[in-house]
C-alpha positions in Angstrom: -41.8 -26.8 -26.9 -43.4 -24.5 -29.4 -41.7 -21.1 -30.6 -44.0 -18.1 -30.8 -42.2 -15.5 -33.5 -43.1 -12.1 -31.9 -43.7 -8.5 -33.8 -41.0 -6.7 -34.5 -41.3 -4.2 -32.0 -38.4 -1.3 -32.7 -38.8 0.0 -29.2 -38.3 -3.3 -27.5 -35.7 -4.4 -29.5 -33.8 -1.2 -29.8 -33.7 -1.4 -25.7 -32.7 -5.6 -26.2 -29.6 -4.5 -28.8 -28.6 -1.5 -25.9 -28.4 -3.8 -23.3 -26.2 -6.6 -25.7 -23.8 -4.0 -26.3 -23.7 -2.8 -23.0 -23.1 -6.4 -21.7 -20.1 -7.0 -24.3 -18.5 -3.6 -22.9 -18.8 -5.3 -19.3 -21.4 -2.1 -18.8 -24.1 -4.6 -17.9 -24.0 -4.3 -14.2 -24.9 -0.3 -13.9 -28.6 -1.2 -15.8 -29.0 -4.0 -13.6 -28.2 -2.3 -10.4 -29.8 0.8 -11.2 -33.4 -1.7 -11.7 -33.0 -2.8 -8.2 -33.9 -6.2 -8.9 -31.0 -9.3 -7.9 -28.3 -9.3 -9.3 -27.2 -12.6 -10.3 -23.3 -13.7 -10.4 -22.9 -13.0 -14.3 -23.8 -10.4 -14.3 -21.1 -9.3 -11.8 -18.7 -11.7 -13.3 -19.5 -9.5 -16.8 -18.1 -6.2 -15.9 -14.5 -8.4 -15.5 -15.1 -11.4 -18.2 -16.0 -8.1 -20.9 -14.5 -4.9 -20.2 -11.5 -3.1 -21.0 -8.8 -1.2 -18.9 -11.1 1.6 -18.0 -13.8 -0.4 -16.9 -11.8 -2.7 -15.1 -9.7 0.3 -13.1 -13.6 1.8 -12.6 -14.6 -1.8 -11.1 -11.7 -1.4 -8.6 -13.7 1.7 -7.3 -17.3 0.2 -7.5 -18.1 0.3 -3.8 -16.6 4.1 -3.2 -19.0 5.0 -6.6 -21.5 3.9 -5.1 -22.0 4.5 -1.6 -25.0 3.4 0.3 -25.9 0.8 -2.1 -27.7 -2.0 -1.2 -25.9 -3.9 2.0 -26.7 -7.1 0.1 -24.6 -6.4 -2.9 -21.3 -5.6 -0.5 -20.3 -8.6 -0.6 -20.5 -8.7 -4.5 -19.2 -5.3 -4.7 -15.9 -6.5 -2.4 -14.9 -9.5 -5.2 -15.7 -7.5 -8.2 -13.1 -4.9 -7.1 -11.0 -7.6 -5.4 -10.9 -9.4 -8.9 -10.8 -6.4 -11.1 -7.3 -5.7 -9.8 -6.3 -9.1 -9.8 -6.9 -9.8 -13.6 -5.3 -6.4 -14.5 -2.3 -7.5 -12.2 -2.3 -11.0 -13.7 -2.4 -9.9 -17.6 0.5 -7.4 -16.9 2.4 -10.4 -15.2 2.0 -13.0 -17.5 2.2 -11.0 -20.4 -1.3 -11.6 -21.9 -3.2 -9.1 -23.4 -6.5 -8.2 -21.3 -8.5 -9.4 -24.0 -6.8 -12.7 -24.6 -7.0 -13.7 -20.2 -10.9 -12.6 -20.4 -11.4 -14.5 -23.6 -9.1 -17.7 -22.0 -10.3 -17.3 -19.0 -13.3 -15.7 -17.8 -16.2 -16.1 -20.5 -16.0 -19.6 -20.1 -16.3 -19.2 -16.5 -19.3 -17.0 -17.0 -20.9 -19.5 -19.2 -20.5 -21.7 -16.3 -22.3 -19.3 -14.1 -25.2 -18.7 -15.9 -25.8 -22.6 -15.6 -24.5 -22.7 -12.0 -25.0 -19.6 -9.7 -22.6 -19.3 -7.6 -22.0 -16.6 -4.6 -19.1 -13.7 -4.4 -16.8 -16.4 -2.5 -17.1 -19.1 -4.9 -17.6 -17.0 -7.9 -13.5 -15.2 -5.7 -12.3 -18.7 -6.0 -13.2 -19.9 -9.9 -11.5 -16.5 -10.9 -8.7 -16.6 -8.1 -8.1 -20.8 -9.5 -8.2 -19.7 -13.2 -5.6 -16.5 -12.7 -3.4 -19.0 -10.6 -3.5 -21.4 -13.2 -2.6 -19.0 -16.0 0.3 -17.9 -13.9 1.6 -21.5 -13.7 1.5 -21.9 -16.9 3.7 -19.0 -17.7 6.4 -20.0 -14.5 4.8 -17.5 -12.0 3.9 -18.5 -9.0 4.3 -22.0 -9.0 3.5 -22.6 -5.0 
């Protein structure tokens, strides 16, 4: 394989660096919607592997924000809420800070992702496996 290096351009770049950041705040999924392209499952899996409180308790409203989205993405839209409760619920309960679970927990599962697509029920039961698991470990929810 042979690398090319490309200019320098600051526009390009400047636009690259925006949408980095935006996908380390788990922001990533409102630029990718709003292009109407696919949305692939880490990019969904982002907004809860990356962001804080507020964008997590945002995520929990994602299909009443955006009404008359795309029937396609429902299904997405269902798990990312489903899930955005479900990690908040789980860090409270296991005593973990949000940070710490996402870092445990869910950017390992979206490196997996980007390798592996997966769809919204799969993608439900990695996160659902992983939040179990983390409760186990603390004594919770043993069954």
């Amino acid at each position: 394989m042979r690398w090319r290096l490309r200019r320098h351009d600051p526009e390009r770049d400047g636009g690259l660096v925006s949408e980095t950041e935006s996908f380390l705040r788990g922001q990533y999924l409102d630029i990718a919607f709003d292009n109407d392209a696919d949305v692939p499952a880490w990019v969904w899996l982002s907004v809860i592997a990356h962001g804080n409180e507020d964008v997590l308790l945002r995520a929990r409203r994602w299909l009443s924000d955006h009404s008359g989205c795309r029937p396609e993405l429902n299904g997405w839209a269902r798990v990312l809420q489903h899930e955005a409760s479900e990690i908040l619920d789980t860090a409270a309960a296991v005593g973990w800070s949000l940070q710490d679970l996402q870092r445990e927990l869910l950017v390992p599962l979206e490196l997996a992702v980007t390798i592996t697509p997966v769809g919204p029920a799969t993608l439900s039961r990695l996160v659902q496996t992983m939040l179990t698991d983390a409760k186990a470990r603390v004594g919770i929810d043993r069954g």
